[in-house]
N, C-alpha and C positions, 0 to 999 in steps of 0.2 A: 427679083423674083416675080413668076406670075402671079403668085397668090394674093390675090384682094389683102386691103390692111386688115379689113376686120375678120377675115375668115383665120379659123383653125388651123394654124401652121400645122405641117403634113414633114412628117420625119421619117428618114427611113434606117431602119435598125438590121445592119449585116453583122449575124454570126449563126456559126454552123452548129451553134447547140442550142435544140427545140425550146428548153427549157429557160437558159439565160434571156431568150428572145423573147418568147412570151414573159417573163417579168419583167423586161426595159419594155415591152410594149405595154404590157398593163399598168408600170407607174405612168407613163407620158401620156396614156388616156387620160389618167385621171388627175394629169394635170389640165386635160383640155385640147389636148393635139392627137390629131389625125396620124395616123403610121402604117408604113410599107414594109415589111421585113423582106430579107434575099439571104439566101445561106452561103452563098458564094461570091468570087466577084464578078464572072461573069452574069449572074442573074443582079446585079447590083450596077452591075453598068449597063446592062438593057434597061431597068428602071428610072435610074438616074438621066441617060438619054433621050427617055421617053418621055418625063414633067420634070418640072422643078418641082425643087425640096427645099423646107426652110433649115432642117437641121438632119446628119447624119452620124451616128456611130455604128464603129464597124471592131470588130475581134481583130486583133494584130495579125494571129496566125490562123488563117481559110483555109480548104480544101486543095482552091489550085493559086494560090497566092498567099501573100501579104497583105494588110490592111494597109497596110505603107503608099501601097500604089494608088489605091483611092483617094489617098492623103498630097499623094503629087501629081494627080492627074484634075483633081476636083476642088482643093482647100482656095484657090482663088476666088469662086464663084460661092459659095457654100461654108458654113462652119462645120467640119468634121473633128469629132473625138476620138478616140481610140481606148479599145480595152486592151488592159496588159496585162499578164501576171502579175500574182503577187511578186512582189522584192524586185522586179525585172525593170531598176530604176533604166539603166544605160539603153533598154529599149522604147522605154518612156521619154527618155532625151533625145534617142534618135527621132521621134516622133513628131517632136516639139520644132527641131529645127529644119522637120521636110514640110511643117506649115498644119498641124495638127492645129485645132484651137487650143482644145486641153485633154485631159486623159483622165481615165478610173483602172483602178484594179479591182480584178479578181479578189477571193468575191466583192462584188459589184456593192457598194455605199449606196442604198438609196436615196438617203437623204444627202447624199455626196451629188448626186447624181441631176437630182432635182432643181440642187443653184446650178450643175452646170449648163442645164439643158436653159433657165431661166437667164444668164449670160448672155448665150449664143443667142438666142430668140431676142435679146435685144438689139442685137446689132441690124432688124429687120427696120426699125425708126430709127431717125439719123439720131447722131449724138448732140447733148446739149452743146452751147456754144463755148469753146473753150475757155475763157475768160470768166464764164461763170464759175467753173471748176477751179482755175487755179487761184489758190488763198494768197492774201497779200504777206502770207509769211515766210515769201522765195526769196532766194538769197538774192545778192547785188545784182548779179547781171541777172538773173530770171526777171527782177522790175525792170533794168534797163529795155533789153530786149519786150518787153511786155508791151511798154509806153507805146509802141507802136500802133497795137490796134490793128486794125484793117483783116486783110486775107490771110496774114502771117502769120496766124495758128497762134500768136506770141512770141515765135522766133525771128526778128527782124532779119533782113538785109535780103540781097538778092546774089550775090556770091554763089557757084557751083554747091561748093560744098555746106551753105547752110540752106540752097534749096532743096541738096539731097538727103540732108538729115530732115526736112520739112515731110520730104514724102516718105521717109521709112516711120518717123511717127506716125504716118497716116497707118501704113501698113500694119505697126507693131499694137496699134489698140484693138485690131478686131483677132487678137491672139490672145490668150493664157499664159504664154510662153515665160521662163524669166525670161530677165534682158541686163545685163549688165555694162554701164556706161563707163567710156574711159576719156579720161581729158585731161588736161592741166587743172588748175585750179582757177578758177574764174569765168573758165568758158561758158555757165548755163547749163550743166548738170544735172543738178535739183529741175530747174524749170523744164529740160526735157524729159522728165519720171515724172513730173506733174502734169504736162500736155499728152503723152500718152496715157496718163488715167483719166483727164477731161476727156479724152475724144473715146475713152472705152465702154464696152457696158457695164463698167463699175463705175461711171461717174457719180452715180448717185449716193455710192457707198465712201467712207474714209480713207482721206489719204493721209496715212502717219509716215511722219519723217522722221528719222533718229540716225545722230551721229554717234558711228560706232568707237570713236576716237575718246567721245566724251563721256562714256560711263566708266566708273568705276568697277575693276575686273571682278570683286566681290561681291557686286552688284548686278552683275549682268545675266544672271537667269531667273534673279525675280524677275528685274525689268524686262525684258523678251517673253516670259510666259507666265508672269504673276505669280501671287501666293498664296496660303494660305495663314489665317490665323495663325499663333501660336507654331508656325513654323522653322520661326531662329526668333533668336531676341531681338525685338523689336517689330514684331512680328503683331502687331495689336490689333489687325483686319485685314480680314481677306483683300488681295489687290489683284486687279487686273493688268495681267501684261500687255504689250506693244502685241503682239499677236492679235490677242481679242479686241483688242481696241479698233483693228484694221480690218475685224470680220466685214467682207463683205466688196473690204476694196483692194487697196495699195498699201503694201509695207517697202518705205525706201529704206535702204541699209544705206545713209552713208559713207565713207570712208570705211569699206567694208574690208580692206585691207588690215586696219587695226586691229580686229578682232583677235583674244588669243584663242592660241591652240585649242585652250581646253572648251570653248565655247565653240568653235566651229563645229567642234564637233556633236554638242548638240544641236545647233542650227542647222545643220546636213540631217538630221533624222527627223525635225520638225517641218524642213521642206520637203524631204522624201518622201517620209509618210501624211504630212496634211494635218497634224495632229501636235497638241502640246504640251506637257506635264507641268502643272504649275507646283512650285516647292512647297513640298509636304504632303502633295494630292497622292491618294490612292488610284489614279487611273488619266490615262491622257484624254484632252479633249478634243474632235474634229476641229478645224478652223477652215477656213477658205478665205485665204490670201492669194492677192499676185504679189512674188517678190522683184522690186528693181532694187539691183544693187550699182555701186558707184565708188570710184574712187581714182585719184589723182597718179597713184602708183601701178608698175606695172606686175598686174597677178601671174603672170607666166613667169619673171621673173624670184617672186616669191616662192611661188610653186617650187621652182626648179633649186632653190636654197634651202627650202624645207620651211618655211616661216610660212604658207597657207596650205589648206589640202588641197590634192589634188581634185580629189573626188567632191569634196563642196567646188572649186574651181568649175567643175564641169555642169554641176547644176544650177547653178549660178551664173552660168556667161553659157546659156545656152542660143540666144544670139546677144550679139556685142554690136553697142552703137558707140560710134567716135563722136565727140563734141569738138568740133574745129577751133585750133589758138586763131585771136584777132588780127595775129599778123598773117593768117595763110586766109584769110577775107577783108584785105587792107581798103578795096574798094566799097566796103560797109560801112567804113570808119564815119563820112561825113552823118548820113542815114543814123546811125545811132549815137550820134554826137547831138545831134537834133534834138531827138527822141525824148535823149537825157536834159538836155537842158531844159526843155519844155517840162517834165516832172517836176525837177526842181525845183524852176520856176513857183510851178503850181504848191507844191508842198509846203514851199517858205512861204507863200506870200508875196511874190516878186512881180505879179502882172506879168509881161510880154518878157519873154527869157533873152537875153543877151545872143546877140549874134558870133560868130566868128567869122574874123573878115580871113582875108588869105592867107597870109604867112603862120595862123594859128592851124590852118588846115592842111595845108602841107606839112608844117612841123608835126601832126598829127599823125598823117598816112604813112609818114615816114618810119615811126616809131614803133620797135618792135612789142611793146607793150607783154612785160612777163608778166605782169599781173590780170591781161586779158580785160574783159568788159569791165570787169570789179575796176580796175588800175582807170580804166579808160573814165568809168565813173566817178572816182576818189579825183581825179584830174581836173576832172570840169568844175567838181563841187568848189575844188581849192580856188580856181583861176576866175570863180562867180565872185568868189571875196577879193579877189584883187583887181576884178577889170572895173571898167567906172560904171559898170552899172548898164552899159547897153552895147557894146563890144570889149570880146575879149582878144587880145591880141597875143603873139606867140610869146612874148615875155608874160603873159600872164599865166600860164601853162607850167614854169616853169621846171619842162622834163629836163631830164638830165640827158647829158648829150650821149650818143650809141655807137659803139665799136662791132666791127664786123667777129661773128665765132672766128675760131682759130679752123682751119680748114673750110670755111665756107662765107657766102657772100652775106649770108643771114645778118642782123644785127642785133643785140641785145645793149640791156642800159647799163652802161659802164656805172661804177661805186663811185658814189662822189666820193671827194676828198671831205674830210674835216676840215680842213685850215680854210678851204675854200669856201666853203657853204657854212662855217659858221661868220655872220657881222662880227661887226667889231663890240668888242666889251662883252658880249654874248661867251659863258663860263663855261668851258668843256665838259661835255655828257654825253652817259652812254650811248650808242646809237638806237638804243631802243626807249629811252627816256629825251630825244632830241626834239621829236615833236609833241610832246608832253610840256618840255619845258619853253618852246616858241610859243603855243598855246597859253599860257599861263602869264607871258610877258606878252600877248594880245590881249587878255581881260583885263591886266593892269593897266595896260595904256588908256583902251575903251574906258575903264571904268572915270578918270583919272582926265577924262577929256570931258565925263558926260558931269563929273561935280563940277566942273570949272563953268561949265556954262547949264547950272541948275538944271542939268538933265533936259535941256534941250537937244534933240536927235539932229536936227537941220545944222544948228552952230556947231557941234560935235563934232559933223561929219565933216564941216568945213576946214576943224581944227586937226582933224586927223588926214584930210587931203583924199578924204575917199566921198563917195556918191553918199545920196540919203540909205537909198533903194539898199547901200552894200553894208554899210554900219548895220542897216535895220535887221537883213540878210547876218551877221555877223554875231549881233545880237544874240539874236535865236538861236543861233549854235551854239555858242560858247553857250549859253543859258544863264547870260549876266540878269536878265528880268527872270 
């Protein structure tokens, strides 16, 4: 923009009724900004050609157009809004995915109006550094990837496809838009719904995260929009929902797949309408959230079985970002191998992290990894307690070896065998109590080594055949001190 930092952002307000115009131009005065009004679009695109503008809203339907068109002729250089009808949600979404920032209806929410003009005006100073925004409460691979540092926004590697998730984040924060992510599980998820609200003008506001998998279904409309005292038993003080908690920023839906029917279908009228009834209230309350939603399954497919709506589907996955599997950025692998061991390092207490010489890195790149960054970091963490302390080598890894899918060249980790991965004397257990029960016969040993030699760590380590540095490391895991 030309416009000096310190001057009065200068907005200009297209719509063809005298009256709507003059009251979006009198709230924005007296927020403090300058304003041009145009009742059409061609007087809207003489203006627009003639200065820059820091922010515009424009009526969907004009005399000789669409507001649509100002939306895909201008929305790259400029935040534009759009007014819509009331109820006229599918023209509201159309809006959102021709690159609208965000939208109000008819009649016009002033104080709806207000954050959003307050949003858009932000994206005039850059955004704080990502890193400051995202909380160290990201799941596995959101730290993995994080560890990085540098230009990478947080999302390491240089792979095609995690460079071009790098720039649709850039693109998707100076939007309103939802956005709904699809991925396996483990890809970095959560951390790209978290770097899109660092790099946005709600960074300064909360980002609440909630897995929709983990509430309880008789639960889930206090939690989403609060309650009221004396509203059901148990009921002993007013509570604030995940909604109000998120006023201002980011509400992630987790695993937004989970959710049942009969909540979707409240959660479609609370993103529709902007608004939320908490149980027992006599009246809904505005909110201003962005929703990112997410999940591992595929919502078309639901859709198309009757197990999601369709109509939340569409508001909800108004654009769709992919989070790429580790095996389709194999050439990452070494880069955030690094990354992770370095954290690690730092976390335990380890000094200078463990290298991998070659045959651990190859066996690495090789490896279709179904568990994604999560698996790749559970990998390392295991093969720090088994290498000696300053390389870890491809026995120390110990992945399981990988068969090609059945019609393709792909490869996944074949099932171990029991008889084969269990040692000898080791008592048959379920597979879900197998490393529970390894676990458990590592603190006995540990412990069992360190009475023998009066809780000396250095003779311990000697007697159990491993480094200082790994017992010490081993230690602290298990949580024998």
């Amino acid at each position: 923009m030309s416009t000096a930092p310190n001057a009065p952002a200068l907005a200009l307000i297209v719509d063809d009724e005298a009256d709507i115009r003059e009251l979006v131009e009198l709230t924005l005065m007296r927020m403090g900004l300058r304003t041009q009004a145009a009742g059409d679009l061609a007087q809207a695109r003489e203006l627009l050609s003639a200065q820059s503008f820091d922010f515009c809203i424009t009526d969907m339907r004009l005399p000789d157009g669409l507001g649509l068109e100002l939306v895909r002729e201008y929305s790259g250089r400029l935040p534009i809004a759009v007014i819509t009808a009331y109820g006229n949600a599918e023209m509201a979404v159309e809006s959102l995915k021709a690159g609208a920032f965000d939208f109000v209806s008819k009649p016009v929410d002033l104080g709806m109006l207000r954050k959003l003009v307050d949003s858009a005006l932000k994206l005039r100073a850059p955004a704080p550094p990502a890193a400051a925004a995202v909380t160290p409460a990201a799941a596995a691979p959101a730290r993995a990837d994080a560890a990085s540092g540098g230009d990478s926004g947080g999302l390491l590697g240089e792979a095609p496809a995690i460079q071009q998730l790098r720039g649709l984040v850039e693109r998707l924060a100076r939007s309103q838009a939802p956005v709904h992510i699809a991925g396996e599980s483990g890809t970095g998820k959560e951390l790209t719904a978290r770097l899109i609200h660092a790099k946005s003008p709600r960074s300064a506001g909360p980002f609440v995260a909630v897995n929709c998998g983990a509430i309880p279904s008789e639960l889930m409309e206090s939690e989403f929009f609060g309650h009221r005292k004396g509203s059901f038993t148990g009921a002993s003080k007013d509570k604030t929902g995940l909604f109000q908690a998120a006023e201002g920023g980011t509400l992630f839906l987790d695993e937004v797949a989970d959710l049942p029917l009969h909540m979707q279908v409240k959660l479609l009228r609370a993103v529709q309408e902007r608004a939320v009834r908490p149980v027992g209230a006599d009246s809904e309350l505005p909110v201003n959230v962005r929703i990112i939603s997410a999940t591992h399954k595929s919502l078309t497919d639901l859709v198309a079985k009757g197990a999601f709506r369709q109509d939340l589907y569409y508001r909800l996955n108004v654009i769709e970002v992919r989070t790429p599997a580790l095996r389709e950025r194999r050439e990452d692998i070494p880069l955030l191998a690094s990354a992770i061991l370095k954290r690690l390092a730092a976390t335990n207490g380890l000094g200078k992290p463990p290298s991998l010489d070659r045959s651990a890195l190859e066996l690495l790149s090789g490896y279709s990894f179904p568990g994604n960054v999560r698996e790749l970091e559970n990998t390392l963490e295991r093969a720090i307690t088994l290498s000696d302390g300053a390389r870890i080598t491809a026995d120390d890894l110990q992945l399981r070896p990988c068969l090609p899918t059945e019609g393709t060249s792909e490869t996944v980790a074949a099932p171990a065998s029991p008889a084969a991965a269990r040692p000898a004397g080791l008592p048959v257990v379920g597979t879900g109590a197998l490393d529970a029960h390894v676990e458990e016969l590592e603190k006995q040993a540990i412990r069992e080594a360190l009475e023998k030699t009066r809780w000396n760590k250095t003779k311990a380590a000697e007697l159990l055949g491993m480094s200082f540095r790994s017992l010490r490391y081993r230690i602290k895991k298990l949580g024998i001190e």
